[in-house]
PyMOL Python script that loads the backbone (N, CA, C, O; Angstrom):
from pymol import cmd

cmd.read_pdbstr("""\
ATOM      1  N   UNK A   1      22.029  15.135  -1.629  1.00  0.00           N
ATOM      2  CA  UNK A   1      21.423  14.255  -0.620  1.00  0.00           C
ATOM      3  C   UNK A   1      19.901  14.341  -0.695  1.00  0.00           C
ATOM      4  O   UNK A   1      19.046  13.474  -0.516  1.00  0.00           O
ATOM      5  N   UNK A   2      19.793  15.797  -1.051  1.00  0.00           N
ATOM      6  CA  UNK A   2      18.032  15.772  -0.733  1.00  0.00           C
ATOM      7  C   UNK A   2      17.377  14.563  -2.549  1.00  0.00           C
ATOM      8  O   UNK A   2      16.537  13.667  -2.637  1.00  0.00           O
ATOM      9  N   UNK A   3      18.094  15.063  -3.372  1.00  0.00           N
ATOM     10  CA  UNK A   3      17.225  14.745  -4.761  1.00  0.00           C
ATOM     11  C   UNK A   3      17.658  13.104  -4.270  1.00  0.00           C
ATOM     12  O   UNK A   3      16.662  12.384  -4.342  1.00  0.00           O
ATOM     13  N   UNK A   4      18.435  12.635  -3.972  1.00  0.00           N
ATOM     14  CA  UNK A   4      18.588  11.177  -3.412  1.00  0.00           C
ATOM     15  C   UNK A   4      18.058  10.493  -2.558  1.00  0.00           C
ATOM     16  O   UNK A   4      18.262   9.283  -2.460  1.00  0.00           O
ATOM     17  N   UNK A   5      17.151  11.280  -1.664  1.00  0.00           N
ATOM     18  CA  UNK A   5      15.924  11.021  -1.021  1.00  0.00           C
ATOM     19  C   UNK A   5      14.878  10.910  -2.100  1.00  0.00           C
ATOM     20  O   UNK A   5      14.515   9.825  -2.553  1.00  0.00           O
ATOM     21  N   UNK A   6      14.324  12.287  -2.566  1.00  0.00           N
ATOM     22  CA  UNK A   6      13.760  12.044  -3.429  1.00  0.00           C
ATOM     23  C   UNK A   6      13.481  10.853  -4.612  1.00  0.00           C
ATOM     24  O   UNK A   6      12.486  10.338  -5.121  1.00  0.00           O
ATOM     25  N   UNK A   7      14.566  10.760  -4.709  1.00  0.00           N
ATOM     26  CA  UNK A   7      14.830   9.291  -5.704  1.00  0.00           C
ATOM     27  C   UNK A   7      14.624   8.401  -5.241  1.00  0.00           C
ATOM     28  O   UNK A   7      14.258   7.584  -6.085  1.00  0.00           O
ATOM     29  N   UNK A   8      14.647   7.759  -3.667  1.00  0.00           N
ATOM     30  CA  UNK A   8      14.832   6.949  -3.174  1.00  0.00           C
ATOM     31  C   UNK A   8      12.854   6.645  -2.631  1.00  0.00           C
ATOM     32  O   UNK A   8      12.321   5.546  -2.477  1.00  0.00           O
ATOM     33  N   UNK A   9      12.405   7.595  -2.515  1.00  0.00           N
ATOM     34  CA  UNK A   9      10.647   7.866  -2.184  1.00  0.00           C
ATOM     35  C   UNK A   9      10.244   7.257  -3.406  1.00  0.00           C
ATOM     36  O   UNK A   9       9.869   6.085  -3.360  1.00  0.00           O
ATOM     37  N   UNK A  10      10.262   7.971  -4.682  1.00  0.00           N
ATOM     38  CA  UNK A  10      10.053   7.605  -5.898  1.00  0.00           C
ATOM     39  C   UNK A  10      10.325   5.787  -6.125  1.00  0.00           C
ATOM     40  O   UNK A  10       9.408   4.982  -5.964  1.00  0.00           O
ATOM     41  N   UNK A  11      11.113   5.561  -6.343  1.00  0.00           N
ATOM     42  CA  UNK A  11      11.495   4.208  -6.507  1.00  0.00           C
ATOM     43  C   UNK A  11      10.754   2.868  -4.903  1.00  0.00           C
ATOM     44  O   UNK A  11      10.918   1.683  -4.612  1.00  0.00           O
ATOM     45  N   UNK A  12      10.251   3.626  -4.541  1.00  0.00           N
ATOM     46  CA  UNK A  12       9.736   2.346  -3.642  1.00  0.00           C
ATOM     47  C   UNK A  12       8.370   2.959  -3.923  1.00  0.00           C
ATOM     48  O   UNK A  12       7.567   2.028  -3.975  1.00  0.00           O
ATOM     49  N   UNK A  13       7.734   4.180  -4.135  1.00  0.00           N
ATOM     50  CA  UNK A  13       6.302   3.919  -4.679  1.00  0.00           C
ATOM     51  C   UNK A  13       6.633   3.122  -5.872  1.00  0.00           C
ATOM     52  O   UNK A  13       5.915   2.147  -6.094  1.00  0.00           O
ATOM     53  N   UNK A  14       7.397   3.325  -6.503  1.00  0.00           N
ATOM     54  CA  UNK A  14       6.896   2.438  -7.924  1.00  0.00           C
ATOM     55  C   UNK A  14       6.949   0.882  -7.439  1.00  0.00           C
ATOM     56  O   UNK A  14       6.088   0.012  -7.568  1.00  0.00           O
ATOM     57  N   UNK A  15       7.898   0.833  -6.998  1.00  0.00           N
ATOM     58  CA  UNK A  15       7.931  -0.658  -6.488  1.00  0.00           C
ATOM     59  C   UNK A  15       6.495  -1.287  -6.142  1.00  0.00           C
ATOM     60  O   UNK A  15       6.139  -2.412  -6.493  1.00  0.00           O
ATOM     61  N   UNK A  16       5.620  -0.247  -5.290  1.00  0.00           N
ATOM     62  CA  UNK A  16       4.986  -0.863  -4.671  1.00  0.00           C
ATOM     63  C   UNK A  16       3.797  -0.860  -6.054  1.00  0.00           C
ATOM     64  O   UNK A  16       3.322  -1.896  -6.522  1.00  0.00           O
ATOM     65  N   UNK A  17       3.505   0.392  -6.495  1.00  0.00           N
ATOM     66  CA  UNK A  17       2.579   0.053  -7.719  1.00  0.00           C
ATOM     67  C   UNK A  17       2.932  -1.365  -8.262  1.00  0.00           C
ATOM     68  O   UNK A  17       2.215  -2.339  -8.031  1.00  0.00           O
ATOM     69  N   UNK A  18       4.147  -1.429  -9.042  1.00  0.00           N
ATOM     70  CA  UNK A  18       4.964  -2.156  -9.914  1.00  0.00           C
ATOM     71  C   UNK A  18       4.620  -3.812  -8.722  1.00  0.00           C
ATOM     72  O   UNK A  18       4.946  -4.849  -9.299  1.00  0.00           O
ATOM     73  N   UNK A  19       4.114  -3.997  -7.442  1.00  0.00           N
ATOM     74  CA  UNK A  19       3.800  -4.980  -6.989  1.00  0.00           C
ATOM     75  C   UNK A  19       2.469  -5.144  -7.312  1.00  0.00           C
ATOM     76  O   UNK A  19       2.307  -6.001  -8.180  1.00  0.00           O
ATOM     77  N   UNK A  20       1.076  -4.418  -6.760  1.00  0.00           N
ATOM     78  CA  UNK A  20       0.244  -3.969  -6.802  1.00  0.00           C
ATOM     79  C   UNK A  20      -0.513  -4.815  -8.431  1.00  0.00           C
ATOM     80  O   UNK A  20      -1.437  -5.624  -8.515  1.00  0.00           O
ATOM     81  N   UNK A  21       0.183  -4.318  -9.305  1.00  0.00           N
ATOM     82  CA  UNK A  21      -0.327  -4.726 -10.602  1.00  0.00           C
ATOM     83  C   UNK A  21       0.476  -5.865 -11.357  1.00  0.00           C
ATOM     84  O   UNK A  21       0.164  -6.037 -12.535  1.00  0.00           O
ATOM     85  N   UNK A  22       1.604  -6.768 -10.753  1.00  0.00           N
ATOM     86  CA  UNK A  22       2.546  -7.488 -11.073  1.00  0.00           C
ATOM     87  C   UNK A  22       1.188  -9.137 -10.216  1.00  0.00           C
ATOM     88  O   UNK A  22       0.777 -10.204 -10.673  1.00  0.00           O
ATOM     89  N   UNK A  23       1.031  -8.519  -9.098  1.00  0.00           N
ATOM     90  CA  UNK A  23       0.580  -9.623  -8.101  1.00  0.00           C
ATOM     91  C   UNK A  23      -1.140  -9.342  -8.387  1.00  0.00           C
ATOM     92  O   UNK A  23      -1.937  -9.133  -7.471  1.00  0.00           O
ATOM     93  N   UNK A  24      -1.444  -9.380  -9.600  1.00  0.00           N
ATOM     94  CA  UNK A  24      -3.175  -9.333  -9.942  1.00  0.00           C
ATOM     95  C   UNK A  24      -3.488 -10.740  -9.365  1.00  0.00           C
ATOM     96  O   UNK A  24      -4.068 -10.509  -8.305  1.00  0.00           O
ATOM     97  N   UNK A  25      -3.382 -12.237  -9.555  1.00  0.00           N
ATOM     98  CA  UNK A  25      -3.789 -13.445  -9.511  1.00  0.00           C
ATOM     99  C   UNK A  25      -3.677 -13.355  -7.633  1.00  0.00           C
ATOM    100  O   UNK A  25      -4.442 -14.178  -7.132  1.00  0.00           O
ATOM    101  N   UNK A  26      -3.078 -12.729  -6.837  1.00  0.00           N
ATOM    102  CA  UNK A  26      -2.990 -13.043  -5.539  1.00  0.00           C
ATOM    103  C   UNK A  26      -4.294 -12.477  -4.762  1.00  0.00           C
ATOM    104  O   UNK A  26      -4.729 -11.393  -5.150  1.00  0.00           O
ATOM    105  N   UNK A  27      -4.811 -12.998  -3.915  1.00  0.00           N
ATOM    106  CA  UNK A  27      -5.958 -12.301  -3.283  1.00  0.00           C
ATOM    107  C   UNK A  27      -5.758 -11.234  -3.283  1.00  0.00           C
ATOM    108  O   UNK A  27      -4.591 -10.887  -3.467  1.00  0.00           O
ATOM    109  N   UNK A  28      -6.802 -10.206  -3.078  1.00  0.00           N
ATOM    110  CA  UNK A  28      -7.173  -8.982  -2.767  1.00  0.00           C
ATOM    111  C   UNK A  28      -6.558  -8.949  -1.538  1.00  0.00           C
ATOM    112  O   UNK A  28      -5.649  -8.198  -1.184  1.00  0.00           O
ATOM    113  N   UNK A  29      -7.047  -9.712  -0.981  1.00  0.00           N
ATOM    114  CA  UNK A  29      -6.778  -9.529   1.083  1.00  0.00           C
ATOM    115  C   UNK A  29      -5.081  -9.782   1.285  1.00  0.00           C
ATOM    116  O   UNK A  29      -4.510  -9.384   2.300  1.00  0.00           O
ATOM    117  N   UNK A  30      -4.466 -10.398   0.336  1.00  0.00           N
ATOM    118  CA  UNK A  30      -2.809 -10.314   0.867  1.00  0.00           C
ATOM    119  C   UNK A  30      -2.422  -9.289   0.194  1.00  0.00           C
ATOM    120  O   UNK A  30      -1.194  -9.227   0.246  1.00  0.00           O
ATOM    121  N   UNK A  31      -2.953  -8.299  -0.526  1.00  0.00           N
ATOM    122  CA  UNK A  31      -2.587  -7.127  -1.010  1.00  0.00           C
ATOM    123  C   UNK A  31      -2.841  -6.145  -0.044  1.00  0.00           C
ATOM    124  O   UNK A  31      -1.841  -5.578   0.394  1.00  0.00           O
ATOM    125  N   UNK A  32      -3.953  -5.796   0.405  1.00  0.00           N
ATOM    126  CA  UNK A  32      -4.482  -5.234   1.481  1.00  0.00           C
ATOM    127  C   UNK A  32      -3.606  -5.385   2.900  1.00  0.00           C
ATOM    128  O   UNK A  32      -3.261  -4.520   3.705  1.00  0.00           O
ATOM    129  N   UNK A  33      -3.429  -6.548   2.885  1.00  0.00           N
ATOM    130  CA  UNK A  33      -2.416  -6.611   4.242  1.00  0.00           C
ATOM    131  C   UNK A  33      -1.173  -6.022   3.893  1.00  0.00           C
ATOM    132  O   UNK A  33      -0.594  -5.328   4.728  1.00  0.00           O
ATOM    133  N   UNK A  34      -0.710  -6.201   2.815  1.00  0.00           N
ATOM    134  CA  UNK A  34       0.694  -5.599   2.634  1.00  0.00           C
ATOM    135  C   UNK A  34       0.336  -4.135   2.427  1.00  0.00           C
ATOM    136  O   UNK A  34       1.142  -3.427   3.031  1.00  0.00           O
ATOM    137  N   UNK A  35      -0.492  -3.515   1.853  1.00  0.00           N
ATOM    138  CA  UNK A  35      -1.063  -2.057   2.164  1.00  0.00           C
ATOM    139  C   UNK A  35      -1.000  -1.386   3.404  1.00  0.00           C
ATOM    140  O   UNK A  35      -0.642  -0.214   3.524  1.00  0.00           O
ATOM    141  N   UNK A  36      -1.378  -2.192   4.408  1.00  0.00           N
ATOM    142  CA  UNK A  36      -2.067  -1.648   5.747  1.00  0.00           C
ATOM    143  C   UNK A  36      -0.698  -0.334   6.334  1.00  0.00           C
ATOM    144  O   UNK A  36      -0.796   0.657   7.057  1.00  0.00           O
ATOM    145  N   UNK A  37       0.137  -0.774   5.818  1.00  0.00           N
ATOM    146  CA  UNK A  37       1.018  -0.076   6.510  1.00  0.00           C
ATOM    147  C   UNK A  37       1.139   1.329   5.952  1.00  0.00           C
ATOM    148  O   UNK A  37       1.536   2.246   6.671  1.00  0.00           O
ATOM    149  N   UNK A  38       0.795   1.517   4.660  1.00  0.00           N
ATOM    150  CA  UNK A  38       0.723   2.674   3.566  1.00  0.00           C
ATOM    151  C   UNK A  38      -0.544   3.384   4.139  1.00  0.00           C
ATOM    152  O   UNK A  38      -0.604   4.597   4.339  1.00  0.00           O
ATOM    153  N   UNK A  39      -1.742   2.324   4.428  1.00  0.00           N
ATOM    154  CA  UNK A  39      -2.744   3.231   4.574  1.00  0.00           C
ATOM    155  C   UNK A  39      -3.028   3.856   5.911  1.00  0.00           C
ATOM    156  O   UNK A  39      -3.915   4.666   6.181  1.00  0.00           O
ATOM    157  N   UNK A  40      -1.784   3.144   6.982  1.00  0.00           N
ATOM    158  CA  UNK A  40      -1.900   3.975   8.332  1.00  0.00           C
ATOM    159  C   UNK A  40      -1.123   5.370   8.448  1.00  0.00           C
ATOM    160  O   UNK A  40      -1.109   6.154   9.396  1.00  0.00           O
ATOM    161  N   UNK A  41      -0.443   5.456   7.132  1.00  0.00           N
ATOM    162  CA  UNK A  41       0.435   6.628   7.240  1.00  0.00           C
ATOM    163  C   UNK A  41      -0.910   7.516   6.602  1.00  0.00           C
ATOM    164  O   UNK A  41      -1.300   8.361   7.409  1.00  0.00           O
ATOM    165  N   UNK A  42      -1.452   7.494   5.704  1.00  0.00           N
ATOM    166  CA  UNK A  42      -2.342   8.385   4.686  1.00  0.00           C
ATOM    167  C   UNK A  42      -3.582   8.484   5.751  1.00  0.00           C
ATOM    168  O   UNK A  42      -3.887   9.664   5.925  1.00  0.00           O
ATOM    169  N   UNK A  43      -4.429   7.517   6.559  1.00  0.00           N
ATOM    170  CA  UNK A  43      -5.577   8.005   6.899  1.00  0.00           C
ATOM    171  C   UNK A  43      -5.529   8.496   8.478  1.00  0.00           C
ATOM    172  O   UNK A  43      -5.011   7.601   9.146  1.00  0.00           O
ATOM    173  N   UNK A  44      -5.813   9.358   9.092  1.00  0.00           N
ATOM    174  CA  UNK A  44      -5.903   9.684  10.448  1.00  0.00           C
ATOM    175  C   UNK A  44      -6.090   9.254  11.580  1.00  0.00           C
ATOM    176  O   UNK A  44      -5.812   9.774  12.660  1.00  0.00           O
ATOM    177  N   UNK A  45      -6.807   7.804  11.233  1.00  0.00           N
ATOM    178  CA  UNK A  45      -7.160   6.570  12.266  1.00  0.00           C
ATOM    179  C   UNK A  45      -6.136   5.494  12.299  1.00  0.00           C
ATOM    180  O   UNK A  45      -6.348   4.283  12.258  1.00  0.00           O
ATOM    181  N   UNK A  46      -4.812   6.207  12.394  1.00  0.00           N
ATOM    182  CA  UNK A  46      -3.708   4.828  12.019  1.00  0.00           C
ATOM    183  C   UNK A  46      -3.895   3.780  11.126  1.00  0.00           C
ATOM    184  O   UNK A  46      -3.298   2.707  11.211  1.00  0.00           O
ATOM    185  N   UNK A  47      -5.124   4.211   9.833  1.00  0.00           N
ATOM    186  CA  UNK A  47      -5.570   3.053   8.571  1.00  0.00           C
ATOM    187  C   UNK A  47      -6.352   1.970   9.477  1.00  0.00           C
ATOM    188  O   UNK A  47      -6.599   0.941   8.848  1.00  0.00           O
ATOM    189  N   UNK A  48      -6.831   1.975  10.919  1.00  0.00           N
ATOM    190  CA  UNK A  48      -7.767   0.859  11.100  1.00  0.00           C
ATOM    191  C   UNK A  48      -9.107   1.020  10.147  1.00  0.00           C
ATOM    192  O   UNK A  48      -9.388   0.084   9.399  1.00  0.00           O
ATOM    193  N   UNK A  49      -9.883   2.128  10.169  1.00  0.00           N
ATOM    194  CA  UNK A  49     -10.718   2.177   9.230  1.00  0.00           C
ATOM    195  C   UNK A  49     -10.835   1.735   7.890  1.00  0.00           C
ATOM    196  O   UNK A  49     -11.638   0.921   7.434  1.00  0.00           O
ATOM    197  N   UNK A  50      -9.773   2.486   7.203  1.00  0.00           N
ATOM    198  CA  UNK A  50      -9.183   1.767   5.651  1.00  0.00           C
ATOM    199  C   UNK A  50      -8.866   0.750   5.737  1.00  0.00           C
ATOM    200  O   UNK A  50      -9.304   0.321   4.669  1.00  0.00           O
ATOM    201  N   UNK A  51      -8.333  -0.198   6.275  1.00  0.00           N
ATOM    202  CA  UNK A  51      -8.019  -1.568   6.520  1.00  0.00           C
ATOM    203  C   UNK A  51      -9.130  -2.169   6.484  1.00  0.00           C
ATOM    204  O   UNK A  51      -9.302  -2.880   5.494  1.00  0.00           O
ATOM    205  N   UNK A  52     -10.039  -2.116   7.320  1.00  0.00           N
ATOM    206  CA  UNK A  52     -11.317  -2.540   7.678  1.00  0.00           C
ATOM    207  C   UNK A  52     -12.292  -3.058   5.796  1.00  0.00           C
ATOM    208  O   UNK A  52     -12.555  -4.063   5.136  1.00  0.00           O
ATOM    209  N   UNK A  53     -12.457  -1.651   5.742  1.00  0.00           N
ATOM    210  CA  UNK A  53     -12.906  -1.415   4.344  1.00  0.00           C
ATOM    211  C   UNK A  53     -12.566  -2.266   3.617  1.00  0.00           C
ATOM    212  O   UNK A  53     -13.323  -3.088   3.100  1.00  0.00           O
ATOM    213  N   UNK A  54     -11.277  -2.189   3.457  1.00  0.00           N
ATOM    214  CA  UNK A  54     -10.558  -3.210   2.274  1.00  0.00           C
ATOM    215  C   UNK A  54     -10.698  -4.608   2.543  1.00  0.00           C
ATOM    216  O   UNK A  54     -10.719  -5.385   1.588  1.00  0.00           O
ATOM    217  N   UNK A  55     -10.802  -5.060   3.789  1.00  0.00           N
ATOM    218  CA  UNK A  55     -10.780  -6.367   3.950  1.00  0.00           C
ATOM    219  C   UNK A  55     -12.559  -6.679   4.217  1.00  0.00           C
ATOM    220  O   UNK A  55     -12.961  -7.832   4.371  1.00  0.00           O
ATOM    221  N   UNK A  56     -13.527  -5.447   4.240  1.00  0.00           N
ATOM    222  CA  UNK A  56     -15.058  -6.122   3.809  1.00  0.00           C
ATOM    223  C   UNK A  56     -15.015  -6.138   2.700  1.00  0.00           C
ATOM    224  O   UNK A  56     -15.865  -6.843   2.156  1.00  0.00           O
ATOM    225  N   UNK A  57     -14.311  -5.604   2.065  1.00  0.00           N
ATOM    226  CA  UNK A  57     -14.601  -5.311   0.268  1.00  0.00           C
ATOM    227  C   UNK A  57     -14.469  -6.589  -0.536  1.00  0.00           C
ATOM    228  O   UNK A  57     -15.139  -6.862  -1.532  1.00  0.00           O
ATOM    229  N   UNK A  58     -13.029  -7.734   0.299  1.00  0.00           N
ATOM    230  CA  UNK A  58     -12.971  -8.919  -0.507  1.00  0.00           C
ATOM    231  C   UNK A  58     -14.080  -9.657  -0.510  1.00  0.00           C
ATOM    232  O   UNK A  58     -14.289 -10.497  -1.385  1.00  0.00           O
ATOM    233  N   UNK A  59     -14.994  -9.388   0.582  1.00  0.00           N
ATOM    234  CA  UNK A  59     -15.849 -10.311   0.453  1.00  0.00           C
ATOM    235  C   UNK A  59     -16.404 -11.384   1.959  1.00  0.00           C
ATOM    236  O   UNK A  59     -17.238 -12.277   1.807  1.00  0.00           O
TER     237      UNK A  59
END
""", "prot")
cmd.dss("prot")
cmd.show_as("cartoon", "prot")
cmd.util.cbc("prot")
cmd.orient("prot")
């Protein structure tokens, strides 16, 4: 059960890389939105900050 978790973590990061670099021609900013949710788990400010960032960065 546990390595099937494991497997199961694994296979949706790749997914999401495997989106990430599949969806180059799509804005930056609908990438970023589909991020936001990744980056509220990783940064300490529920990702409002990182969000922020990413969406001055397009421009």
């Amino acid at each position: 059960m546990i390595k099937k978790d494991i497997w199961t973590k694994t296979l949706v990061c790749f997914l999401i890389l495997a989106f990430m670099f599949v969806s180059m021609p799509v804005p930056f900013a609908a990438k970023a939105w589909a991020a936001a949710p990744v980056l509220s788990t990783i940064t300490p400010d529920n990702g409002q900050y990182g969000t922020y960032v990413i969406l001055q960065g397009t421009g």
